[in-house]
NURO-675289 format. One record per residue (C-alpha): chain; z, x, y. Coordinates in nm, 4 decimals. Layout:
# residues N
- chain / z / x / y
- A / Z / X / Y
...
END
This chain:
# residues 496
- chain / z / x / y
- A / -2.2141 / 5.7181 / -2.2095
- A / -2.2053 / 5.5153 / -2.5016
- A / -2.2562 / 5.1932 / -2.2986
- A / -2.5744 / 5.3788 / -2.1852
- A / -2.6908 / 5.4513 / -2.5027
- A / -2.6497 / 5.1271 / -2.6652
- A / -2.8517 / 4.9352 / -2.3640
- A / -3.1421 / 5.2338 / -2.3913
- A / -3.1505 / 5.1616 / -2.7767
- A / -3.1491 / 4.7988 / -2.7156
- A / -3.4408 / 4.8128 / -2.4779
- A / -3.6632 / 4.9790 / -2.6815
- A / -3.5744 / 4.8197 / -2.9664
- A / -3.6557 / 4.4991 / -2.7635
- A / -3.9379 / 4.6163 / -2.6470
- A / -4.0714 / 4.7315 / -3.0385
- A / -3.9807 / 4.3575 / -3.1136
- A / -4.2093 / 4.2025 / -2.8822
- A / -4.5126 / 4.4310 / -2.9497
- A / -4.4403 / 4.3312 / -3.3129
- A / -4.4391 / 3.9651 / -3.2235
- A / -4.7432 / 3.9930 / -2.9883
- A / -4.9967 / 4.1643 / -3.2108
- A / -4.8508 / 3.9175 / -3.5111
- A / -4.9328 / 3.6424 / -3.2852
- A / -5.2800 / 3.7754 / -3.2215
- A / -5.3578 / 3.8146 / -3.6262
- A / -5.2354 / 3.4791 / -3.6373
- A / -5.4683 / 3.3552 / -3.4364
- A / -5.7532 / 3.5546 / -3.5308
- A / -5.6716 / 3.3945 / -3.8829
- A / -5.6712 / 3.0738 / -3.8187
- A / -6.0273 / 3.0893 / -3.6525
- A / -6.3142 / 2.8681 / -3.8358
- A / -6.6514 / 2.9791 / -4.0235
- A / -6.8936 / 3.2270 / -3.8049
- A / -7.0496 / 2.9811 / -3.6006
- A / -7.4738 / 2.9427 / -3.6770
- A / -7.6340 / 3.0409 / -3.3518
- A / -7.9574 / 2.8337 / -3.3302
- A / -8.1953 / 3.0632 / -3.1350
- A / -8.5700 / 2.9817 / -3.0306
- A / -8.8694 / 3.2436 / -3.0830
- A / -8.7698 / 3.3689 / -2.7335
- A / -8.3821 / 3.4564 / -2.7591
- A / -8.1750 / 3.7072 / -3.0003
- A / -7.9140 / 3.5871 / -3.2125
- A / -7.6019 / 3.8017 / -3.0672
- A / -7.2487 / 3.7912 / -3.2339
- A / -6.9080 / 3.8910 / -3.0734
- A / -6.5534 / 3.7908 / -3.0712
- A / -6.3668 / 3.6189 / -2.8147
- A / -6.0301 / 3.6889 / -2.6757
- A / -5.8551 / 3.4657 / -2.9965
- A / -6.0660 / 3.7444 / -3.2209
- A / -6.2757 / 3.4775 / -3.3154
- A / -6.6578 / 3.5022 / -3.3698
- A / -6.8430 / 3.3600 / -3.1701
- A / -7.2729 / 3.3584 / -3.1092
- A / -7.4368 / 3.4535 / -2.7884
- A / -7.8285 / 3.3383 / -2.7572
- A / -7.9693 / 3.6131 / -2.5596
- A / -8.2985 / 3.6600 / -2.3848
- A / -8.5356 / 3.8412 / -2.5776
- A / -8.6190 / 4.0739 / -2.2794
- A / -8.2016 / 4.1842 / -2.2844
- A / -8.1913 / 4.5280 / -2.4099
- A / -7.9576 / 4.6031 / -2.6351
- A / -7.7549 / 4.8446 / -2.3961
- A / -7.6925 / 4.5064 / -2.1711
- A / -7.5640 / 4.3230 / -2.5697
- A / -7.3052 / 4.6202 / -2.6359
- A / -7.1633 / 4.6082 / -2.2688
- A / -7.1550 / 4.2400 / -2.3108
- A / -6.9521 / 4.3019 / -2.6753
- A / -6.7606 / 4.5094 / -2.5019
- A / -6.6891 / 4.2937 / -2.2151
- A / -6.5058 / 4.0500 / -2.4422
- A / -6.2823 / 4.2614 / -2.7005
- A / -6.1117 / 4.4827 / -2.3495
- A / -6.0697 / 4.0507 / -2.2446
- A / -5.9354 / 4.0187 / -2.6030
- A / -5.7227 / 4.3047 / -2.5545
- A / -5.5967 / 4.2515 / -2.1882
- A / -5.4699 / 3.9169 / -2.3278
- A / -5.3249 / 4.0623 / -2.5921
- A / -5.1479 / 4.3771 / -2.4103
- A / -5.0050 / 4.0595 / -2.1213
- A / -4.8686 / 3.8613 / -2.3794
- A / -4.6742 / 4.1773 / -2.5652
- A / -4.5360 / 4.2401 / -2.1758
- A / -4.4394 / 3.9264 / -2.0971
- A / -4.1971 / 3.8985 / -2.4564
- A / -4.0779 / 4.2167 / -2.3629
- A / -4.0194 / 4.0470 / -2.0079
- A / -3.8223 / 3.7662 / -2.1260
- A / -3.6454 / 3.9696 / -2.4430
- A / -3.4975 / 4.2048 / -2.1261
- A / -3.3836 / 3.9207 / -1.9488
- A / -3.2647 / 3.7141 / -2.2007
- A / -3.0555 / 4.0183 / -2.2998
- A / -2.9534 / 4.0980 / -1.9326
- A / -2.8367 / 3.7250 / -1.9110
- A / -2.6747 / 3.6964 / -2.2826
- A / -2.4786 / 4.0538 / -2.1597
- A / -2.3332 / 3.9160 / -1.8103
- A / -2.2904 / 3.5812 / -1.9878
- A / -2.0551 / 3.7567 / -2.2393
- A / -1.8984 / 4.0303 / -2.0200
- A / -1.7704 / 3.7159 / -1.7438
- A / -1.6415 / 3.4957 / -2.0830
- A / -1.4519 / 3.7899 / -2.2115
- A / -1.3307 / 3.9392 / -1.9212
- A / -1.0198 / 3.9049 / -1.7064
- A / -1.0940 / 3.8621 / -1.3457
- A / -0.9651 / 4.1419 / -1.1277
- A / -0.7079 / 4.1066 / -0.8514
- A / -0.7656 / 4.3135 / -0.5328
- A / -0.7248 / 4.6625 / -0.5079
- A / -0.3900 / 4.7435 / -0.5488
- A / -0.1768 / 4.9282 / -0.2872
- A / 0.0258 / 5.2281 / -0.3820
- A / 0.3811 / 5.2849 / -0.2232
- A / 0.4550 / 5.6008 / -0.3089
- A / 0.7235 / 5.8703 / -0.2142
- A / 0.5502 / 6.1673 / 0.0462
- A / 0.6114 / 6.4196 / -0.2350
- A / 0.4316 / 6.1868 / -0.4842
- A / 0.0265 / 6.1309 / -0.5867
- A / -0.1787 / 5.7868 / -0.6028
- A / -0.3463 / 5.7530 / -0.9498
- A / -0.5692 / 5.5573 / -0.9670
- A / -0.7321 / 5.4187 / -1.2681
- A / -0.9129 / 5.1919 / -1.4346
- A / -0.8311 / 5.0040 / -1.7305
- A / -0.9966 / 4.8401 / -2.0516
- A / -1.1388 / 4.5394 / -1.8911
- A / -1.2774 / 4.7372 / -1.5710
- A / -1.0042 / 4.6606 / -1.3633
- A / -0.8824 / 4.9064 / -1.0861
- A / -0.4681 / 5.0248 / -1.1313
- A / -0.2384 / 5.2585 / -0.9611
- A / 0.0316 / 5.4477 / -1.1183
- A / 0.3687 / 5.5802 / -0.9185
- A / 0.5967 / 5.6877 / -1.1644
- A / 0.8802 / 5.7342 / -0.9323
- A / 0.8283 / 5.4440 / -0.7574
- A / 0.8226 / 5.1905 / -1.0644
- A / 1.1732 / 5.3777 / -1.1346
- A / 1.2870 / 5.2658 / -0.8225
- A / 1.1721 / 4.9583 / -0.7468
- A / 1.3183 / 4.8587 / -1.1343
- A / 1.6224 / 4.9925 / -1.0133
- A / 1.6290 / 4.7670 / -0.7022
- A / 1.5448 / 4.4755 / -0.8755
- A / 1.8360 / 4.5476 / -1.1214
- A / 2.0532 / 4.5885 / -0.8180
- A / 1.9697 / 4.2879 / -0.6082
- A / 1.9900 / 4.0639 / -0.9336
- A / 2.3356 / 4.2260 / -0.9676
- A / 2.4323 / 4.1110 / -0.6345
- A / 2.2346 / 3.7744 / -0.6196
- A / 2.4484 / 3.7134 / -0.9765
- A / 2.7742 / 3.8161 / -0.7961
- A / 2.6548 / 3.5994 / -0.4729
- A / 2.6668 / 3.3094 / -0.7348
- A / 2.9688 / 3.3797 / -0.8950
- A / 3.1505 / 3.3718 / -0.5948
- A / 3.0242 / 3.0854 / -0.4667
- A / 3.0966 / 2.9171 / -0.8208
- A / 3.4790 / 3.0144 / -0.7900
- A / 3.5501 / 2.8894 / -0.4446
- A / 3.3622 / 2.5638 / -0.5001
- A / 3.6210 / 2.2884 / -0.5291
- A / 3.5328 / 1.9405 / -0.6659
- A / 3.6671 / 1.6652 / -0.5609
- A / 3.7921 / 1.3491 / -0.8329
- A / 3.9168 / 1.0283 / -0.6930
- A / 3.7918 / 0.6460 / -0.8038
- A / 3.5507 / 0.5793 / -0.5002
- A / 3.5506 / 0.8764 / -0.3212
- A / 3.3394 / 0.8743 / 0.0094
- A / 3.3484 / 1.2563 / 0.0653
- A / 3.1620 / 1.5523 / -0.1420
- A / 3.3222 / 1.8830 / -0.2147
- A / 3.1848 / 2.1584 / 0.0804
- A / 3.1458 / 2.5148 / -0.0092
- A / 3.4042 / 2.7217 / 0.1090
- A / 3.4593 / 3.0831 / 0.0843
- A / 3.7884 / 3.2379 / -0.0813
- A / 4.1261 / 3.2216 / 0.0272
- A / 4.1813 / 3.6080 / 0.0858
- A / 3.8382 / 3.5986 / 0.3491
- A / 4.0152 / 3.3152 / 0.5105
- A / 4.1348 / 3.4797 / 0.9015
- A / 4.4912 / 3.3476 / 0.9488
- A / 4.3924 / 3.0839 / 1.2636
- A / 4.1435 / 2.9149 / 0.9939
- A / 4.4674 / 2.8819 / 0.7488
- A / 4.6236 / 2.7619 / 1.0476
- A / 4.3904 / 2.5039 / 1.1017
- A / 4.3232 / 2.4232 / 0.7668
- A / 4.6875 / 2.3193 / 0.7223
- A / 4.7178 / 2.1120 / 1.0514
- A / 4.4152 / 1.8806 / 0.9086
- A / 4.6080 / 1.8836 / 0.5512
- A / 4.9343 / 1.7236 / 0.7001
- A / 4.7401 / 1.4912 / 0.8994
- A / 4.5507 / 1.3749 / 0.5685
- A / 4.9092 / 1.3611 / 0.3630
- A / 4.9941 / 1.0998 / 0.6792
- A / 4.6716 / 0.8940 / 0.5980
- A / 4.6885 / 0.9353 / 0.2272
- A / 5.0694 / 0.8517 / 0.2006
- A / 5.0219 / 0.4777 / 0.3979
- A / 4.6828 / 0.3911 / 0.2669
- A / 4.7824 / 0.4833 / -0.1170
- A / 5.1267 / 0.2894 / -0.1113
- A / 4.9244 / 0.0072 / 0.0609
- A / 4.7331 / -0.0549 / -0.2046
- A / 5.0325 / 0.0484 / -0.4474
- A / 4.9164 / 0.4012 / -0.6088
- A / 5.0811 / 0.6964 / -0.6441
- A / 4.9547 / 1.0230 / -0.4939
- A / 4.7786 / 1.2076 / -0.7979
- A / 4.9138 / 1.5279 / -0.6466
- A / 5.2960 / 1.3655 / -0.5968
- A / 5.4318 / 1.6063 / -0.8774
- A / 5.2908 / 1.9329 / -0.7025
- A / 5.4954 / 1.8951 / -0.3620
- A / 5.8294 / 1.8185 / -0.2501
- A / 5.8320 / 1.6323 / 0.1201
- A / 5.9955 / 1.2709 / 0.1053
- A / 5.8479 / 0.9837 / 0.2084
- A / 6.0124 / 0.7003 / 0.3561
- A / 5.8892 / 0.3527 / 0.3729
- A / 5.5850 / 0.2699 / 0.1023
- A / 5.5732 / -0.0292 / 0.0449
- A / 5.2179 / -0.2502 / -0.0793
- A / 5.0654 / -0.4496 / 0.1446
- A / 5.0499 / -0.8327 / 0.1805
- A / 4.6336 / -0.8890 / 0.1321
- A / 4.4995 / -1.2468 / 0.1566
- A / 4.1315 / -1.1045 / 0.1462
- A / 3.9983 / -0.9115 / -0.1767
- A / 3.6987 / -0.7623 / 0.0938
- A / 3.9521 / -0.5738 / 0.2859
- A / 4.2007 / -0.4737 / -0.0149
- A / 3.8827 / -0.3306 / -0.1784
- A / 3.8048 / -0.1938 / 0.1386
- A / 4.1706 / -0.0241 / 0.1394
- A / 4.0933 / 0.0982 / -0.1912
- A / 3.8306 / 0.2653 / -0.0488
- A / 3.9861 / 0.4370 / 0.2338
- A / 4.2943 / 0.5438 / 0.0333
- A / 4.0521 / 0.7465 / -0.2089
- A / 3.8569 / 0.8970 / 0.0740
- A / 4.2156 / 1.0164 / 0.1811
- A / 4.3675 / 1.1052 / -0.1339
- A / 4.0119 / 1.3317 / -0.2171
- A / 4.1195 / 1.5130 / 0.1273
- A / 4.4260 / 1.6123 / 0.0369
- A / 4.3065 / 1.7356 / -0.2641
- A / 4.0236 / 1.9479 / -0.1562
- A / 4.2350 / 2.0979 / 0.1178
- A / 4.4833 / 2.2073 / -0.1614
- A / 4.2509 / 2.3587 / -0.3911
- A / 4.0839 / 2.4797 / -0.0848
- A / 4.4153 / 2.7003 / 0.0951
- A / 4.5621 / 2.7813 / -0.2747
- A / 4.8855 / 2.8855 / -0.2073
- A / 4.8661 / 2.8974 / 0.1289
- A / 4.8436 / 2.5561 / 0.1447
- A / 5.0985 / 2.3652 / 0.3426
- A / 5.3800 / 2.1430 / 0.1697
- A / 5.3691 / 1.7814 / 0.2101
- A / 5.6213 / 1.7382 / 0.4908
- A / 5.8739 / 1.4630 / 0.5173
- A / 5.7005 / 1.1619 / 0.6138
- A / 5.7975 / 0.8059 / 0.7454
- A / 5.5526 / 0.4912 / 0.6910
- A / 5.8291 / 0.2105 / 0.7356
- A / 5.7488 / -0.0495 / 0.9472
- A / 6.0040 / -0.2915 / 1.1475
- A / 6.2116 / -0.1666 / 1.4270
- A / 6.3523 / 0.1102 / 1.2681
- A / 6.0027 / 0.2161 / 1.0984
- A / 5.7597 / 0.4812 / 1.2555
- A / 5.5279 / 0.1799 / 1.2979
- A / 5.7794 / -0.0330 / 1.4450
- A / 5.8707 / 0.1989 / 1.7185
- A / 5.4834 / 0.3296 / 1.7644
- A / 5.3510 / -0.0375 / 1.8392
- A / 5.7018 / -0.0675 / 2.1068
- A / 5.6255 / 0.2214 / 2.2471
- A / 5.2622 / 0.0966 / 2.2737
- A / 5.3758 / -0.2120 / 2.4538
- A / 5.6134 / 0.0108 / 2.7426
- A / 5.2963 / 0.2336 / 2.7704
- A / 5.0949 / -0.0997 / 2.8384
- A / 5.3399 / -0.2396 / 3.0881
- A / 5.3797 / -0.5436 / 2.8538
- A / 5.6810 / -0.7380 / 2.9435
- A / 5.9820 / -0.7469 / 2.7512
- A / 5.9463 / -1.0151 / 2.5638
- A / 5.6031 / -0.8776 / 2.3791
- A / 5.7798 / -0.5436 / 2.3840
- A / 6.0410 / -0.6846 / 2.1874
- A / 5.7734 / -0.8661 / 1.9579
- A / 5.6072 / -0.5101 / 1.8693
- A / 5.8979 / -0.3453 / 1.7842
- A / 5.9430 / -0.5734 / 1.5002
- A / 5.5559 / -0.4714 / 1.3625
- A / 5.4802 / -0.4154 / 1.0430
- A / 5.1069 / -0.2740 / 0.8550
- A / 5.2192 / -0.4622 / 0.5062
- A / 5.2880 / -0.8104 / 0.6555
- A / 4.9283 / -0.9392 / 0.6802
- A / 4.5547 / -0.8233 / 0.6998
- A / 4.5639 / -0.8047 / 1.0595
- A / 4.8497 / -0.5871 / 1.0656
- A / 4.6539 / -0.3911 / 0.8151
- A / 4.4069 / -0.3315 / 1.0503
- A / 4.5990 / -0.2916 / 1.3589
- A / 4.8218 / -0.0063 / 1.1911
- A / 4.5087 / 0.2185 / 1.0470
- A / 4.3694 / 0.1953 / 1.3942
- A / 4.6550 / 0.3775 / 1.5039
- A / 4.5003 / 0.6421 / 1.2923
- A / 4.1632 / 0.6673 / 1.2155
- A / 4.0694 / 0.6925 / 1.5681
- A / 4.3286 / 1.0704 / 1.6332
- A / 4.1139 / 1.1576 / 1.3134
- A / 3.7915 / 1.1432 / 1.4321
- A / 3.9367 / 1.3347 / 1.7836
- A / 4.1083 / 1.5499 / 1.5419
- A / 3.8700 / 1.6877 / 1.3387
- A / 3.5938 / 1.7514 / 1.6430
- A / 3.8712 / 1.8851 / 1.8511
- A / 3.9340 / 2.1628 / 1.5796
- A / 3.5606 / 2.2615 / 1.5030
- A / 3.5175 / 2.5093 / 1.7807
- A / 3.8140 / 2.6763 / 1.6877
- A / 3.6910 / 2.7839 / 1.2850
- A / 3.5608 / 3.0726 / 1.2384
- A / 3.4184 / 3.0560 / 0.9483
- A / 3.1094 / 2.8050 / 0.8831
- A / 3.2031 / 2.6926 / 0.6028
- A / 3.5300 / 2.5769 / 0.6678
- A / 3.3319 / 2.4201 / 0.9833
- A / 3.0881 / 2.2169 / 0.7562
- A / 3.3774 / 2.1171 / 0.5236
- A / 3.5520 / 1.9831 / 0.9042
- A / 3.2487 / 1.7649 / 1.0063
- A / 3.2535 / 1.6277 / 0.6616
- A / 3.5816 / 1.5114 / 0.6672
- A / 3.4829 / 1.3758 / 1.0539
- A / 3.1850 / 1.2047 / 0.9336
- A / 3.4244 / 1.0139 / 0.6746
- A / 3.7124 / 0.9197 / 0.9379
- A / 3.4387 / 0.7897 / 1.2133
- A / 3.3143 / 0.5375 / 0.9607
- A / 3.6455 / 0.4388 / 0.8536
- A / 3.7344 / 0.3937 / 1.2644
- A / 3.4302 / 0.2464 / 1.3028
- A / 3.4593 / -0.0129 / 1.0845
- A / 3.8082 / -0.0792 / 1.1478
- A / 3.6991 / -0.1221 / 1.5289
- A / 3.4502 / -0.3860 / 1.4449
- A / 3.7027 / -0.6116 / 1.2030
- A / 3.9296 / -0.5948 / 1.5221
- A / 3.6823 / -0.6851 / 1.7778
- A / 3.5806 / -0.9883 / 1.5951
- A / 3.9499 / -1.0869 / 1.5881
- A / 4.0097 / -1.0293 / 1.9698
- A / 4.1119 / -1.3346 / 2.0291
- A / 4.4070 / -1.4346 / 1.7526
- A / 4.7118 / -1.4031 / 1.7849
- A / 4.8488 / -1.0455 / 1.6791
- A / 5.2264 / -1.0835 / 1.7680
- A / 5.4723 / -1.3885 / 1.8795
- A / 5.8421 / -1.3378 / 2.0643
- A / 5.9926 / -1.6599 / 1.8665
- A / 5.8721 / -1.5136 / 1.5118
- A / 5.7757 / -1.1373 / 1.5964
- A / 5.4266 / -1.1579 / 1.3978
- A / 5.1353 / -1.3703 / 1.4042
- A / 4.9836 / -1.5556 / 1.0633
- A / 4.9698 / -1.3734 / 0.7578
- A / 4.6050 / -1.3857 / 0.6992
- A / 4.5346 / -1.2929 / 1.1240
- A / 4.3161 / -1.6632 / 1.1204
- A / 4.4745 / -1.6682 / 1.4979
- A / 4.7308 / -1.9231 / 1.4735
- A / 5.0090 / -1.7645 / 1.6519
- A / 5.3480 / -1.9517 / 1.7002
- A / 5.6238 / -1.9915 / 1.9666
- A / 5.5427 / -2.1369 / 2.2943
- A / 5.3150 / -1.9114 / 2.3785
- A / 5.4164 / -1.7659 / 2.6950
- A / 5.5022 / -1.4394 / 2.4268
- A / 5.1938 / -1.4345 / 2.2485
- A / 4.9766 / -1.1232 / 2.2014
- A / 4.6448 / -1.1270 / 2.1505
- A / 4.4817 / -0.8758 / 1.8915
- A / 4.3035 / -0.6782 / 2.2045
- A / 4.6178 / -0.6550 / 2.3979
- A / 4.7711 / -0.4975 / 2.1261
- A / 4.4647 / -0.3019 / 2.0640
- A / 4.4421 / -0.1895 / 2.3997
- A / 4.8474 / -0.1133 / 2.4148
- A / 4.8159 / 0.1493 / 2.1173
- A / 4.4663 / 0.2980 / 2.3039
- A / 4.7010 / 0.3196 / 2.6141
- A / 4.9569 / 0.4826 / 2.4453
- A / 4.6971 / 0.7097 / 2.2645
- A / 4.4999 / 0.7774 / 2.5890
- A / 4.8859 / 0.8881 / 2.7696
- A / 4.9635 / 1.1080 / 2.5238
- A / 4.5940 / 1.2430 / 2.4848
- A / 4.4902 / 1.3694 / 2.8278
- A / 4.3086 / 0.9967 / 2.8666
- A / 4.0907 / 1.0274 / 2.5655
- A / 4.0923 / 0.7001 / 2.4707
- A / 3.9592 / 0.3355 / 2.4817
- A / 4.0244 / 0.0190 / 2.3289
- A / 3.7333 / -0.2086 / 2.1722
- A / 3.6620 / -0.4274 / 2.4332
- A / 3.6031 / -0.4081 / 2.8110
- A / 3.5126 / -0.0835 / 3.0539
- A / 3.8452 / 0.1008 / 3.0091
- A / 3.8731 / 0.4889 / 3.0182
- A / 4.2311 / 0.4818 / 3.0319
- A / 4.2824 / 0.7395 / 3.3124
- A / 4.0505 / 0.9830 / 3.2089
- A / 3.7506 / 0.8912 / 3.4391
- A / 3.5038 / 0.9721 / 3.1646
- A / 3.4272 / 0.7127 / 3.0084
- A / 3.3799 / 0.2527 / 3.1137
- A / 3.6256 / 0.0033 / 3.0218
- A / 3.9585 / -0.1670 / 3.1607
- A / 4.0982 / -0.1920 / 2.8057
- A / 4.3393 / -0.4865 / 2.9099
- A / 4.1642 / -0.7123 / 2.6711
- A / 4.0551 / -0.9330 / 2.9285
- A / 3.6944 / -0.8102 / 2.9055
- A / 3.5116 / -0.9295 / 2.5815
- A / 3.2212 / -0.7242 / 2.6165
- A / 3.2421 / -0.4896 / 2.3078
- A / 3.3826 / -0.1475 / 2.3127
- A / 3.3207 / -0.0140 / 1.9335
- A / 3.2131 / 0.3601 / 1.9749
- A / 3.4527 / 0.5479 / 2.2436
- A / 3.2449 / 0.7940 / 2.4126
- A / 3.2608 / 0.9775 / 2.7005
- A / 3.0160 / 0.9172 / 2.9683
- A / 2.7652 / 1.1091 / 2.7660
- A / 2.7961 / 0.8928 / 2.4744
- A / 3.0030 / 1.1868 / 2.2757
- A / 3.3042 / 1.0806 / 2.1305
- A / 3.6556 / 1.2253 / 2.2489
- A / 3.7834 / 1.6096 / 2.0887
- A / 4.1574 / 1.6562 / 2.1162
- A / 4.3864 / 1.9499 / 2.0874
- A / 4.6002 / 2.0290 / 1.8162
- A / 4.8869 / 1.9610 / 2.0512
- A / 4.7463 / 1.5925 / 2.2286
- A / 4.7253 / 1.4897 / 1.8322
- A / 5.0688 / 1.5948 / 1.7814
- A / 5.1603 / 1.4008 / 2.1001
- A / 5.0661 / 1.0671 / 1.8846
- A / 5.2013 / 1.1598 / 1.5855
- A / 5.5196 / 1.2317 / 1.7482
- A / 5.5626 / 0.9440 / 1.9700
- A / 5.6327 / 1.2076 / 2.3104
- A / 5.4493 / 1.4678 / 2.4647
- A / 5.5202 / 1.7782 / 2.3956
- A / 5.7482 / 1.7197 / 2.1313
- A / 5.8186 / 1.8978 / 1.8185
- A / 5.8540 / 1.6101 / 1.5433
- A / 5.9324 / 1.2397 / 1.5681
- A / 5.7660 / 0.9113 / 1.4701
- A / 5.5437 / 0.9644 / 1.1617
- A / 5.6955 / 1.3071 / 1.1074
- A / 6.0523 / 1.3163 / 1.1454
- A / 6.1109 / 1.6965 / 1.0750
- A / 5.7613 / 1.8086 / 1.2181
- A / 5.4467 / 1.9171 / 1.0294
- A / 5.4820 / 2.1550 / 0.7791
- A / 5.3189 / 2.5259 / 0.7904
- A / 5.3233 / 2.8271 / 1.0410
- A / 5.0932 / 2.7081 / 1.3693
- A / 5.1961 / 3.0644 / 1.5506
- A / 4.7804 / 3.1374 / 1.5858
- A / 4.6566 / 2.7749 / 1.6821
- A / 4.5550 / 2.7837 / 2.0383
END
């Protein structure tokens, strides 16, 4: 109502204005005209005065047979001109003063206010009304009461539980700390929401790690940061003989990757995770390595001479021993961790498995390819059990005893591939090893490259719990030996 009243008043206010202005305009005008013009009749015309539509004066010469009915209608003629002029102008202000006002009120109105959003939709309750409202700047609302109760309430809750989502995931998140580590820390969930076959799992990978960590870490001559929090011995460490900075730095390398493992896994199964369980990294005949590279040689049919010149290997005499013993490894790793993955249960402990994978098939990898461009020297020697210290190929002995790097290669992917239900191959050649899925002779005769083993889809091997054991045992089916004298450690009652 007052809106209406205030645009009524300001019409005819308006209006007023520009009737003011007109008839102002029309004095003006009328003032401003010059002297009464001096009308210079003959004997025959009238000298007629009138004023013209300015309301000047002005003279009219008219006939002298006009009457002067035909003068006054002329008069008149001209002031209702005057007058229809004036009366046009005074409308057309009051025209333009309306508009202009119009115009200077929607100007203001969009400058000043908020633009609306749609209609808004009410969810209300059945035993609850729609209001609907507008507010100070025009803009259509609806009120629920109850419903902006609950919907507050809601939001309260689901922040509650988002903020416990995070906590939770905040606790269980372990970081990893090691000089280069290759690895990042995986989510995981917590201990207690662990089922006991993931535990079980869990711990099989963590005593496979302690293997890797133990050999790589005295290798390079560290100490296991986590050496004061768990009790199995470890026979053997010794540092390794490097003539190349590339592949001690590359050792480095490898040893943190392995050391972060262990770690993670620890934090990871609290304390449920497994003890570090008597190991043995000694090379020579008496050594785990020793005796894996001899019995590498009987599973190769090697004769006894080379047989004899394995048992007497050792990972810390040279680079190329180096190499030769973490192939031993890295390779069960990869086979390891993908044999495993279908048997979590939990996909988080999953993605924290195909991490660790990821890590041991580029350490195999490149381990592979240093050993396939080294094919060809001389790896071990009957007369002085070892080849050169640096691997350059420069074997001695008469040769008749000599074993190349592939042979050996291939003797340890036999071995593997016995033990493993055939899932092996060596790096050069078309050798599946028995298991009629995959190319390759593996005798080392063949120096076409072998690098990836893969099936005969291209997918890489996945073995068993118990075909890893095999390895790490040294005999099928056996319950320690080899690399773990006493067995792993842990409770494997729910592993399949």
């Amino acid at each position: 109502t007052r809106a209406t009243t205030r645009a009524t008043t300001t019409r005819a206010t308006t209006t007023s204005r520009a009737t003011t202005r007109a008839t102002t305009r029309a004095t003006e005008a009328a003032s401003s005209c010059g002297p009464v013009p001096t009308c210079r009749c003959d004997e025959t015309h009238t000298r007629t005065y009138y004023r013209d539509g300015n309301g000047c004066w002005q003279c009219y010469c008219a006939g002298a047979s006009e009457s002067s009915t035909t003068r006054a209608t002329t008069t008149t003629r001209a002031t209702t001109r005057a007058t229809t002029r004036a009366t046009t102008t005074s409308t057309r202000h009051t025209t333009t003063s309306r508009t202009t006002t119009r115009t200077t009120t929607r100007a203001t109105t969009r400058s000043t206010a908020p633009a609306c959003e749609p209609m808004p939709v009410c969810h209300c309750d059945e035993n609850e009304s729609v209001k609907k409202y507008q507010d100070s700047n025009g803009c259509w609302r609806c009120r629920c009461e109850a419903m902006q109760t609950t919907t507050t309430t809601t939001r309260h809750t689901t922040t509650s539980r988002t903020t416990t989502r995070a906590t939770t995931t905040t606790r269980h998140t372990t970081m990893t700390s090691s000089p280069c580590p290759t690895t990042t820390t995986t989510p995981s969930g917590p201990t207690e929401e662990m089922t006991e076959r993931d535990i079980a799992l869990l711990n099989y990978i963590l005593n496979i790690e302690y293997l890797e960590a133990e050999f790589y870490l005295a290798c390079v001559g560290r100490t296991p940061s986590y050496d004061d929090d768990v009790s199995g011995n470890v026979t053997g460490r010794q540092t390794c003989t490097f003539s190349s900075d590339d592949l001690r730095s590359m050792a480095e390398e490898i040893a943190s990757d392995e050391e972060a493992h262990v770690r993670f896994l620890r934090d990871l199964l609290g304390d449920r995770a497994a003890d570090r369980p008597n190991i043995n990294i000694a090379g020579g005949r008496n050594g785990s390595f020793g005796m894996a590279a001899a019995a590498a040689g009987r599973a190769a049919d090697l004769d006894d001479d080379q047989e004899d010149a394995l048992a007497d290997f050792s990972p810390y005499d040279s680079d190329l021993h180096f190499l030769l013993a973490a192939f031993m490894f890295e390779d069960v790793d990869v086979t390891a961790y993908l044999g495993a993955a279908p048997i979590f249960s939990d996909k988080d402990r999953l993605k924290a498995a195909a991490g660790f994978m990821a890590t041991e098939a580029y350490h195999a990898g490149a381990i592979r390819t240093l050993l396939y461009t080294m094919r060809d020297q001389i790896a071990a020697s009957h007369n002085s059990g070892s080849g050169s210290g640096s691997g350059s190929g420069s074997g001695s002995g008469d040769g008749s005893e000599d074993i190349t790097v592939a042979e050996v290669v291939a003797a340890i992917s036999k071995l593997r591939a016995d033990l493993g239900n055939g899932k092996d191959q060596s790096i050069t050649g078309d050798d599946d090893n028995g298991s009629g899925s995959g190319s390759g002779s593996g005798n080392g005769d063949n120096n076409s490259a072998n690098i990836v083993p893969t099936d005969s889809h291209g997918s890489a091997y996945a073995r068993t719990p118990r075909e890893v054991l095999n390895f790490f045992y040294g005999e099928e089916d056996a319950e320690k030996g080899l690399f773990f004298p006493t067995g792993i450690s842990g409770n494997y009652t729910y592993l399949p």
